[in-house]
N, CA and C of each residue as an Amber inpcrd file, in Angstrom:
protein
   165
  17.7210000  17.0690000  -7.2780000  17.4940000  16.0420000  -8.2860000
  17.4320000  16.6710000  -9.6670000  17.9300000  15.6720000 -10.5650000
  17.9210000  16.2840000 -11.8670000  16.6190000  16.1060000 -12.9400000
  15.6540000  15.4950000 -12.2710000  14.2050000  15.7290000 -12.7920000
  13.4320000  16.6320000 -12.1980000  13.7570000  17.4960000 -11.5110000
  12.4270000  18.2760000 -10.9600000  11.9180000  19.2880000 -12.3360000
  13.3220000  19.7450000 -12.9280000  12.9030000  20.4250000 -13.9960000
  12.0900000  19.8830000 -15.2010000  11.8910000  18.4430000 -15.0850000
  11.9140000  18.0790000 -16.3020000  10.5700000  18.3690000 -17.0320000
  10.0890000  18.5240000 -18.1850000   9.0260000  19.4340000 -18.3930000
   8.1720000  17.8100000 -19.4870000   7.2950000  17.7280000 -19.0370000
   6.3680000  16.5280000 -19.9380000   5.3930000  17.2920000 -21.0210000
   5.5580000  17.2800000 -22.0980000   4.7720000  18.0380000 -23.0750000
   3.7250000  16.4890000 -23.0350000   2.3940000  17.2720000 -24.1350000
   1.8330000  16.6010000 -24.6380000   1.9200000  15.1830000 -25.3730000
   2.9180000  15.9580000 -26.4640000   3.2820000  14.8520000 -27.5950000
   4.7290000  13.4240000 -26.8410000   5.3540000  13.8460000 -25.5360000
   5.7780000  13.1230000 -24.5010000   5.2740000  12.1710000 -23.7970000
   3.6570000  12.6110000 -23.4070000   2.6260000  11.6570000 -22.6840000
   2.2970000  10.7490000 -23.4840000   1.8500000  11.4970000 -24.8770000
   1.2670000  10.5910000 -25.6900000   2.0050000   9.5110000 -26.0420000
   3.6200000   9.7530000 -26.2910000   4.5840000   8.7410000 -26.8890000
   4.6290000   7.7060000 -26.2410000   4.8750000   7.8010000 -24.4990000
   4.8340000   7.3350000 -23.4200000   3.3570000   6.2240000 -23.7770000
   2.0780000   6.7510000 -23.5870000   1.2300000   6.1110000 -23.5560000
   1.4190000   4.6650000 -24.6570000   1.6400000   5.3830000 -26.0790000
   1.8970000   4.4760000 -26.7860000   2.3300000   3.2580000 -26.4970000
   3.8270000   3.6700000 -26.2040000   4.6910000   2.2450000 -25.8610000
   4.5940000   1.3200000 -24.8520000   3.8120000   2.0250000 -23.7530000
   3.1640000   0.9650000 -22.9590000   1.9240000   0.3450000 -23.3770000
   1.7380000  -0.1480000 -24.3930000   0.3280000  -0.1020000 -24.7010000
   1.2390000  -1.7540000 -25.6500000   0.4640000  -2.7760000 -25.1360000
   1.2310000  -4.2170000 -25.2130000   0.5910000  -4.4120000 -26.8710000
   1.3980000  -5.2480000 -27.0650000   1.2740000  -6.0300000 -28.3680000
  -0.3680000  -6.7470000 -28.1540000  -0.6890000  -7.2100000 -29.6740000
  -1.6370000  -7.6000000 -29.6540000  -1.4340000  -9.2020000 -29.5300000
  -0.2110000  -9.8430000 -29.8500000   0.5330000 -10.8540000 -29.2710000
   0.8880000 -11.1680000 -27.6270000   0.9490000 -10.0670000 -27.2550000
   1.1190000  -9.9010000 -25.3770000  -0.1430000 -10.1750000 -25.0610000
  -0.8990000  -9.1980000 -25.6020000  -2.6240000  -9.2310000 -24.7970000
  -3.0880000 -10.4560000 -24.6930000  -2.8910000 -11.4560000 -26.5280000
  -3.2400000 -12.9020000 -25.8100000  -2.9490000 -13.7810000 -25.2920000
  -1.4930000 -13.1950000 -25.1430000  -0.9910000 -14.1030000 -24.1760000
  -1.5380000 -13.9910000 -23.0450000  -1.3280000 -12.3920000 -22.1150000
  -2.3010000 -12.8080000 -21.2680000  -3.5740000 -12.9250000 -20.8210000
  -4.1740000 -12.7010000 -21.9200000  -5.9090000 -13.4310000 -21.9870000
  -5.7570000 -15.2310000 -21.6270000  -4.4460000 -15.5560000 -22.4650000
  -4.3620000 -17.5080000 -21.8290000  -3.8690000 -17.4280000 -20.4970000
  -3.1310000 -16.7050000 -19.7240000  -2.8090000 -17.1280000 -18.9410000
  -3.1330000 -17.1580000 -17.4920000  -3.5210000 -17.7810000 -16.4130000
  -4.6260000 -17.9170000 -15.2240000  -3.8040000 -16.5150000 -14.5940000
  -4.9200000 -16.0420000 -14.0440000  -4.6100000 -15.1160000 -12.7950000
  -3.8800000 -15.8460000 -11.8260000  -3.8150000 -14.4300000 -11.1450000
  -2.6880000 -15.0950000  -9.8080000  -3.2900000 -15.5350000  -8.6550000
  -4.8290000 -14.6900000  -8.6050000  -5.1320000 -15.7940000  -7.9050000
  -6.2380000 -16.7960000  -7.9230000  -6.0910000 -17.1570000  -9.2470000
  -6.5230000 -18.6020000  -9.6560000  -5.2740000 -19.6010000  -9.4240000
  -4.1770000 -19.5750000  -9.8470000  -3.0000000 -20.2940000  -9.7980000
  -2.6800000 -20.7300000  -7.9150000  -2.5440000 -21.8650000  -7.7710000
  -1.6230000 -21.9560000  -6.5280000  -0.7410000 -21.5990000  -6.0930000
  -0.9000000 -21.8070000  -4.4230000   0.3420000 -20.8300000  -3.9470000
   1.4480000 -21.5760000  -4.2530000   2.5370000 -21.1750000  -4.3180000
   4.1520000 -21.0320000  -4.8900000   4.4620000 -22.1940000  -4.0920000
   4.4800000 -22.2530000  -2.9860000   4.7370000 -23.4930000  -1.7060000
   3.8570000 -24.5840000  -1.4260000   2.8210000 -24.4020000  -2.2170000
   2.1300000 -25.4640000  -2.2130000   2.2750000 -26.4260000  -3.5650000
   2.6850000 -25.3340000  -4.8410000   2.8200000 -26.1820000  -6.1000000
   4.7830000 -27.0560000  -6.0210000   5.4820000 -26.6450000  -4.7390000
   6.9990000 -26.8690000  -4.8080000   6.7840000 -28.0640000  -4.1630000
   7.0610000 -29.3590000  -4.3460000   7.6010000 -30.8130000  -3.5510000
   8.0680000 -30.3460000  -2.2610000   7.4990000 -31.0040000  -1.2250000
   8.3980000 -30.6940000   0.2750000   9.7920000 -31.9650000   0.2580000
  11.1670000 -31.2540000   0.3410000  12.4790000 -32.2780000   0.4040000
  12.0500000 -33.0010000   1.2420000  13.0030000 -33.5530000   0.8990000
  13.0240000 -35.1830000   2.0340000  14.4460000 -34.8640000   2.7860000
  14.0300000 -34.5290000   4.0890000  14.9670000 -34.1120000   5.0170000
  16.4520000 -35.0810000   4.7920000  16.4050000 -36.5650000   4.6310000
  16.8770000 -37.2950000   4.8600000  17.4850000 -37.3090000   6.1570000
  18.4460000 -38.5550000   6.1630000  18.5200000 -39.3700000   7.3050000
  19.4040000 -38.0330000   8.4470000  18.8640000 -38.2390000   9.7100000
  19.2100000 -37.3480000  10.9810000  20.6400000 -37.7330000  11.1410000
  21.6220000 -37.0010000  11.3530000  22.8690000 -36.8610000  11.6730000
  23.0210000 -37.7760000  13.5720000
């Protein structure tokens, strides 16, 4: 593999850290938005089809 060499300095981690580090616009977004598991399950919030008429 062509990362085994790859060498992570300091000032690399740090850059790294940075940019994952969300907007202050992101954060409140998700400060509004419900956890996952506050929210309903996926199949319970979807309409069950209406099979319609049997062949």
């Amino acid at each position: 593999m062509a990362l085994q060499s790859l060498q992570i300095t300091a000032i690399t981690a740090m850059r790294a850290r940075d940019v994952s580090r969300p907007t202050q616009e992101q954060q409140e977004a998700a400060d509004r938005r419900p956890l996952r598991d506050e929210m309903p399950r996926r199949d319970a919030r979807r309409p069950l089809r209406d099979p319609g008429p049997a062949s």
